[in-house]
Structure formats: C-alpha cells, structure tokens
C-alpha atoms as a printed R data frame, in Angstrom:
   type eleno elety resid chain resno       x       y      z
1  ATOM     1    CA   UNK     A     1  10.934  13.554 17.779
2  ATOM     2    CA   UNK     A     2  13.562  12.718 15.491
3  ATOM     3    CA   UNK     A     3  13.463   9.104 13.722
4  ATOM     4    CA   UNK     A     4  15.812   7.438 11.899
5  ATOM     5    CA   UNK     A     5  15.069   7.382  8.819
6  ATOM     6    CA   UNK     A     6  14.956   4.248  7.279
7  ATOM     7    CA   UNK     A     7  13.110   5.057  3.737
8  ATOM     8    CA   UNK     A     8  11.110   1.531  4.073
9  ATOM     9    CA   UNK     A     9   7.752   2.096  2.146
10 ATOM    10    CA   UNK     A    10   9.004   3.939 -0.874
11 ATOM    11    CA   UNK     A    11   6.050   6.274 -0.787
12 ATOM    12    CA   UNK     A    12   7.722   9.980 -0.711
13 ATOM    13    CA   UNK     A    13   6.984  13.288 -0.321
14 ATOM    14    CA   UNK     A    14   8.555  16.235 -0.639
15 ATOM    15    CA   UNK     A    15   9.938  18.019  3.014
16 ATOM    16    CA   UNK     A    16  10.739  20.549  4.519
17 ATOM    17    CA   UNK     A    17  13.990  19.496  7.275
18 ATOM    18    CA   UNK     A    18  13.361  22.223  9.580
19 ATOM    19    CA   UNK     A    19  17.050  21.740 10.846
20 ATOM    20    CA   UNK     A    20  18.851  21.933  7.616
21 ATOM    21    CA   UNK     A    21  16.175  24.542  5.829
22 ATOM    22    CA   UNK     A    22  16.238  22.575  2.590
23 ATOM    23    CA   UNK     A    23  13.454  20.509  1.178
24 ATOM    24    CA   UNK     A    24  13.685  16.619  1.078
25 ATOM    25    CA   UNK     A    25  12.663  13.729 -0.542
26 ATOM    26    CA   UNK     A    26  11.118  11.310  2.914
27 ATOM    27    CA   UNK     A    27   9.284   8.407  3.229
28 ATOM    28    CA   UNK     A    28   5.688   8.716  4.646
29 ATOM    29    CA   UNK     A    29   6.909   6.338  8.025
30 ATOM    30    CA   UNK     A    30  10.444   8.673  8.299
31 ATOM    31    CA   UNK     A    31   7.965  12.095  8.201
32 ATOM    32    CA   UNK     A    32   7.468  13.484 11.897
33 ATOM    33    CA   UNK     A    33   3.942  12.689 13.110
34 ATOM    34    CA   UNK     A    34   2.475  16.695 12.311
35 ATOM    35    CA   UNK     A    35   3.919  16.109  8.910
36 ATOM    36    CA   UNK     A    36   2.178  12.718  8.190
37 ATOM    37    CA   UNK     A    37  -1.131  14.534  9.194
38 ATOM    38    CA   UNK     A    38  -0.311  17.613  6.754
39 ATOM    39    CA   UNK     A    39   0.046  14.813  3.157
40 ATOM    40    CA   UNK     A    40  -2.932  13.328  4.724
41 ATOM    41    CA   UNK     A    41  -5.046  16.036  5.331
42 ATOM    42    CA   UNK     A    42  -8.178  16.921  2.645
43 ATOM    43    CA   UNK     A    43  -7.337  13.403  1.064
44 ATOM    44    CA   UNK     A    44 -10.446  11.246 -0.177
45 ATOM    45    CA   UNK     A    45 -10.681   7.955  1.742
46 ATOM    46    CA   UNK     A    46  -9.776   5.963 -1.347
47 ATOM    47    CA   UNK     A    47  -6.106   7.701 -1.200
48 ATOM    48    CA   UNK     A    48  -5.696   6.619  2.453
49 ATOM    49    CA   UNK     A    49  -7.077   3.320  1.802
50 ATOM    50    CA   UNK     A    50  -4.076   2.937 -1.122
51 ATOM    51    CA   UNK     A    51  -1.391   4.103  1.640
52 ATOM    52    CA   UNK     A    52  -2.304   1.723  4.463
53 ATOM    53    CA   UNK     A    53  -2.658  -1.232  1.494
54 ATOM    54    CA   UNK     A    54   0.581  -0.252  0.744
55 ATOM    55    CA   UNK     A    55   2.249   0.298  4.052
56 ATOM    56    CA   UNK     A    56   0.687  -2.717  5.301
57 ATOM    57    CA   UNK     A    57   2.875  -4.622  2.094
58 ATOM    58    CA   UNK     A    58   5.658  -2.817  3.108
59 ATOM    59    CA   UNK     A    59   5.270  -4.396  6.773
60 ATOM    60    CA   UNK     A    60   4.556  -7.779  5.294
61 ATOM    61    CA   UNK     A    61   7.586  -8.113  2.702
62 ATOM    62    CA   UNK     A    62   9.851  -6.863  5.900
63 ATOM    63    CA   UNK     A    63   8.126  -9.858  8.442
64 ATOM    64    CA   UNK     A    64   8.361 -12.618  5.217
65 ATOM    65    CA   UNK     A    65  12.039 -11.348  4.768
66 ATOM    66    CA   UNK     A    66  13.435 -11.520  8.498
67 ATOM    67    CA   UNK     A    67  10.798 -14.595  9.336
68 ATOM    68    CA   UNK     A    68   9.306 -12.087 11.834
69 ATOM    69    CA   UNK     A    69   5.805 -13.610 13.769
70 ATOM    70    CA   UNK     A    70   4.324 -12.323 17.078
C-alpha cells in the first residue's frame, strides 16, 4: 500500500522507492509496513522504546496543535 507521505515524525531512514529505483530519505510512519519491520528488526528494546517516546510526541504536538480529543 502506498501512503502519502506526510514526513510527520522527523525520524528518517534511508529507502529504497521500489517504483522510482533510487534511494530516499522517509519518515519511519511514511515507510511501507515490511519496511518499518526491516529498521526495526535486531534493535535493543531501549531503541524502540526511544521511537514510540518519540512518535507518541509527534502524535501529541499534532492533537495540541489542531485541538484534536477523542
């Protein structure tokens, strides 16, 4: 699935577009699913614990910015 890519988080890595060839800069929450599995892959849990801390600020400044409560 392709998603739009929005480039929210500011946590990159580098990619590989597989419709263009070329190698990209792309946000961890733009990266198709099999690619978010292949930066987190052989990771200690400390360096997953720093990505949802920081993904879950990412989701907070973007719900304090647009007033956004469920």
């Amino acid at each position: 699935m392709i998603k739009e890519q929005r480039n929210l988080s500011g946590i990159y890595f580098r990619f590989k577009n597989e419709d263009t060839g070329k190698m990209e800069d792309r946000v961890f929450e733009d990266l198709p699913i099999e690619q978010q599995d292949v930066v987190m892959k052989g990771r200690d849990i400390e360096w997953v614990k720093s990505l949802a801390k920081q993904l879950a600020n990412t989701l907070r400044d973007i719900g304090d910015s647009f007033d956004i409560m469920r």
